[in-house]
C-alpha positions as a Markdown table, in Angstrom:
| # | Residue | x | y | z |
|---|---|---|---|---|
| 1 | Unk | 12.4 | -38.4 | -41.4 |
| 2 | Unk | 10.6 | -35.1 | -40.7 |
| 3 | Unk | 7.3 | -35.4 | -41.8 |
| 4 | Unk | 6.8 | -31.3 | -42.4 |
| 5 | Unk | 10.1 | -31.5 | -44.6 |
| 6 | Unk | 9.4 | -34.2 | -46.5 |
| 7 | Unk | 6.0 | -33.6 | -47.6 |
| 8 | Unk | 7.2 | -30.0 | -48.3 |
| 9 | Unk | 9.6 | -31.3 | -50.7 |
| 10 | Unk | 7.6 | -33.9 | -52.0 |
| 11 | Unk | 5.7 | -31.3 | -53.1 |
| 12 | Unk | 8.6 | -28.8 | -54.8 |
| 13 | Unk | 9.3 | -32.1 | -56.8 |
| 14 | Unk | 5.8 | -32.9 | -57.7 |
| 15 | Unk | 5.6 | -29.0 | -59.2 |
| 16 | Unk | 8.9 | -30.0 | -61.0 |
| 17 | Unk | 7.5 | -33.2 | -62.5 |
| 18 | Unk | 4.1 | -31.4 | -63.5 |
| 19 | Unk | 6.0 | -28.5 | -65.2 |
| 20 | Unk | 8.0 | -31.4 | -67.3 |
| 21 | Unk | 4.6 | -33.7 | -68.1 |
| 22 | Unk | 3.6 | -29.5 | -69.0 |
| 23 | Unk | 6.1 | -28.8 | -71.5 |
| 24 | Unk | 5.9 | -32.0 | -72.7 |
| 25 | Unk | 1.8 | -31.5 | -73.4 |
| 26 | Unk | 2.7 | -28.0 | -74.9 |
| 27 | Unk | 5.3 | -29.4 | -77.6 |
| 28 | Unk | 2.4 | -31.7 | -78.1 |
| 29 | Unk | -0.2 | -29.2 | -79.3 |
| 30 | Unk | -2.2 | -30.3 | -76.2 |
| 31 | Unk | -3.0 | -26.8 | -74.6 |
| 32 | Unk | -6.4 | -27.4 | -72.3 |
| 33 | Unk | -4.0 | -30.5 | -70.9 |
| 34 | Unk | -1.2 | -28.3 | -70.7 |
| 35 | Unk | -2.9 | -25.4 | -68.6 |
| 36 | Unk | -4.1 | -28.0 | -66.4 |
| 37 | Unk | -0.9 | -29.4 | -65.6 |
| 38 | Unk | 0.6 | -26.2 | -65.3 |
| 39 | Unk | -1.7 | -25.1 | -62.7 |
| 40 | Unk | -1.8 | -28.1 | -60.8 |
| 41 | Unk | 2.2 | -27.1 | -60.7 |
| 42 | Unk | 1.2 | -23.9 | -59.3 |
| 43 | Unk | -0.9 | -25.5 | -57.0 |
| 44 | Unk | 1.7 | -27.9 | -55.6 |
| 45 | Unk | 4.2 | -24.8 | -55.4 |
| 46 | Unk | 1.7 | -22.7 | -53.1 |
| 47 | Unk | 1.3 | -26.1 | -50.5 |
| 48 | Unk | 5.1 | -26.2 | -50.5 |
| 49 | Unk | 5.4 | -22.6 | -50.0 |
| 50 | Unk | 2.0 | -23.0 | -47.3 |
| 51 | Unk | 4.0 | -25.7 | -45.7 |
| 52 | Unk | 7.3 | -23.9 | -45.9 |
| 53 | Unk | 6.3 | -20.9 | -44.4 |
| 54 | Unk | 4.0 | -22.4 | -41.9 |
| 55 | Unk | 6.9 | -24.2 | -40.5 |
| 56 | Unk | 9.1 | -21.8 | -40.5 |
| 57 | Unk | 6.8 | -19.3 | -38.9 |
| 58 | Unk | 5.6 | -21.7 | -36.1 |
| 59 | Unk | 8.5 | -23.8 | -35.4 |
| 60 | Unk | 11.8 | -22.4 | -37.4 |
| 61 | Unk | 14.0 | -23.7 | -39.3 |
| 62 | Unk | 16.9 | -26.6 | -39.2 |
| 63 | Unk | 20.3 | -25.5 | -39.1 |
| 64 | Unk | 23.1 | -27.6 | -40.7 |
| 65 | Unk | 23.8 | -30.7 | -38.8 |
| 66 | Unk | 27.0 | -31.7 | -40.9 |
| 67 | Unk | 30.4 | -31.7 | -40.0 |
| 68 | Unk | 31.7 | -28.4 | -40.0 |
| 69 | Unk | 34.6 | -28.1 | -42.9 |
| 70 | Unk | 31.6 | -28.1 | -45.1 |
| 71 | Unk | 29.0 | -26.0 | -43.3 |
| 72 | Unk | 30.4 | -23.0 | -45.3 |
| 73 | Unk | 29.7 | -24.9 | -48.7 |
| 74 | Unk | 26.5 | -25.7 | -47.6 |
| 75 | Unk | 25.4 | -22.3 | -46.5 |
| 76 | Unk | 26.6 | -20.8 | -49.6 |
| 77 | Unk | 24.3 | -23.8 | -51.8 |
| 78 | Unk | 21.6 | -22.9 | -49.8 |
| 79 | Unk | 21.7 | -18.8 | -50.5 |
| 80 | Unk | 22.2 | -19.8 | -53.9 |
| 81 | Unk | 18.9 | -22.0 | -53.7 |
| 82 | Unk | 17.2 | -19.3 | -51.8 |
| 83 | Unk | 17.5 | -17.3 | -54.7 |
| 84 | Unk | 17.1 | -19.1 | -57.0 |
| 85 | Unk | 14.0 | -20.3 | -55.9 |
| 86 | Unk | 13.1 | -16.5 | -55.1 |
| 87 | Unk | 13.8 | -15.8 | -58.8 |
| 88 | Unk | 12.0 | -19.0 | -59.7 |
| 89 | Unk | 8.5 | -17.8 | -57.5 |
| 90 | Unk | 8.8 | -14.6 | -58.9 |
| 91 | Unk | 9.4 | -15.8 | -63.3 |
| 92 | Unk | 6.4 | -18.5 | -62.5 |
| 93 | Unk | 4.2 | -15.6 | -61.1 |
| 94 | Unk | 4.6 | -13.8 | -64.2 |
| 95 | Unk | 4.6 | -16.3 | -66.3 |
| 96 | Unk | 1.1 | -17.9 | -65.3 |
| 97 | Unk | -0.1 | -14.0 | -65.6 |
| 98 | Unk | 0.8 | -13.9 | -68.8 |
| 99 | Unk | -1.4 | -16.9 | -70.1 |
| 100 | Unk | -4.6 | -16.1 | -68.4 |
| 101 | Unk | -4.2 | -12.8 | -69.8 |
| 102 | Unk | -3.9 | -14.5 | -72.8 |
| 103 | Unk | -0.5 | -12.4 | -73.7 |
| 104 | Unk | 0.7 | -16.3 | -75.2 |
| 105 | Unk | 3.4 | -14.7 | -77.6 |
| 106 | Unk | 5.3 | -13.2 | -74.2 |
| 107 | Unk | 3.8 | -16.3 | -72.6 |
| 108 | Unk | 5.9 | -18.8 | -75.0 |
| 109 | Unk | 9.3 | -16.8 | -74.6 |
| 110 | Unk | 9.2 | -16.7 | -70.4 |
| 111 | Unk | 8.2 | -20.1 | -70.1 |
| 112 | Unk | 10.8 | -21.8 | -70.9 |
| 113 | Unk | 13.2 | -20.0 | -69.1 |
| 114 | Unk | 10.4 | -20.2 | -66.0 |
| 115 | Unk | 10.5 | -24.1 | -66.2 |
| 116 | Unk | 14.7 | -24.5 | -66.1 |
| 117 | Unk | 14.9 | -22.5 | -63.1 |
| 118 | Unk | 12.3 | -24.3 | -61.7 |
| 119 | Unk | 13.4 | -27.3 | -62.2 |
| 120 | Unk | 17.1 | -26.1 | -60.8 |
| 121 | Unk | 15.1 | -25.0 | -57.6 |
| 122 | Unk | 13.2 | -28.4 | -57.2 |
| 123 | Unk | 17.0 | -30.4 | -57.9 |
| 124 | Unk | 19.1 | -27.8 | -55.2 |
| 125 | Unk | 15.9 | -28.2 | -52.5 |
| 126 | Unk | 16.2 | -32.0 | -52.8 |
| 127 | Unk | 19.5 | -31.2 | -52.3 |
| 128 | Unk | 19.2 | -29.3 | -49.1 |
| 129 | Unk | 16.7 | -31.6 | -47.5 |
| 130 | Unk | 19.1 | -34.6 | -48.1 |
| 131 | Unk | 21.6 | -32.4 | -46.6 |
| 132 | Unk | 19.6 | -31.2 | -43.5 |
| 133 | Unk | 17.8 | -34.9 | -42.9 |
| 134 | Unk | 19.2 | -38.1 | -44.8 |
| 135 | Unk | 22.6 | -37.3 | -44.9 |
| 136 | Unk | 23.3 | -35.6 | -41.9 |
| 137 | Unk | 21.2 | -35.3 | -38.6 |
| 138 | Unk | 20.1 | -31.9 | -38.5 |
| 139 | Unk | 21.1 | -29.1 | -36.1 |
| 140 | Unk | 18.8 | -27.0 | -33.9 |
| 141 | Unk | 15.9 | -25.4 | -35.2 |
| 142 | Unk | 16.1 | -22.0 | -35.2 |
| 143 | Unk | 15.3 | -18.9 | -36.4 |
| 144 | Unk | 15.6 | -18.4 | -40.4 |
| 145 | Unk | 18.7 | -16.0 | -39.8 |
| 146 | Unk | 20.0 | -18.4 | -37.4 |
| 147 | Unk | 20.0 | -21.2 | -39.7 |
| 148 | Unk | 20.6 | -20.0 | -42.8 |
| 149 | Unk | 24.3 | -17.9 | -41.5 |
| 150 | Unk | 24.8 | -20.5 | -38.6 |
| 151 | Unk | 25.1 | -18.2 | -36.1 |
């Protein structure tokens, strides 16, 4: 196994599993141990996102090592991921905003919404590390263009 992948994604799922143990506090009336977890969420995005970035900066990125009669599924889950976890980082940005500006009526309404995307991003970037390392041997590593189209 990679070690920069999987502690990358070790991370996405441990953001995942705060945001749950967050909502969970929240339902709970238990706010100061909500916004704890929550940030500690936020905090285990940014090292994925540190990590993510750093690698693919410094080293690239792994292109799809499968057989090919499903590299075209595969690149079409992963732009779908890629946005949605673009849509996620953006919705978790916001929402976070919106409760330390103490705007907890707007707050209550994104969250929500914030925490099932997230938690879609986490389940389809498990995916795509199983499918770049477990299942398959990865390809090259590349440029982000280059892996992502398969070019």
């Amino acid at each position: 196994m990679p070690i920069l992948p999987t502690i990358s994604t070790f991370f996405i799922v441990l953001s995942a599993v705060l945001i749950a143990i967050g909502w969970y506090l929240v339902a709970n009336n238990k706010f100061a141990a909500h916004k704890r977890t929550m940030i500690a969420a936020a905090i285990s995005a940014l090292l994925f996102f540190i990590i993510y970035m750093s690698r693919t900066i410094f080293i690239g990125n792994t292109s799809f090592g499968g057989p090919d009669n499903i590299k075209l599924y595969y690149t079409i889950f992963l732009i779908f991921h890629i946005i949605l976890a673009t849509v996620g980082a953006v919705f978790g940005i916001v929402t976070l905003t919106l409760a330390f500006k103490r705007k907890i009526r707007k707050h209550r309404k994104i969250g929500p919404v914030t925490s099932i995307i997230w938690f879609f991003t986490a389940i389809t970037g498990v995916a795509v590390y199983l499918l770049l390392y477990i299942f398959f041997e990865g390809g090259e590593t590349t440029s982000m263009i280059k892996a992502i189209l398969g070019l």
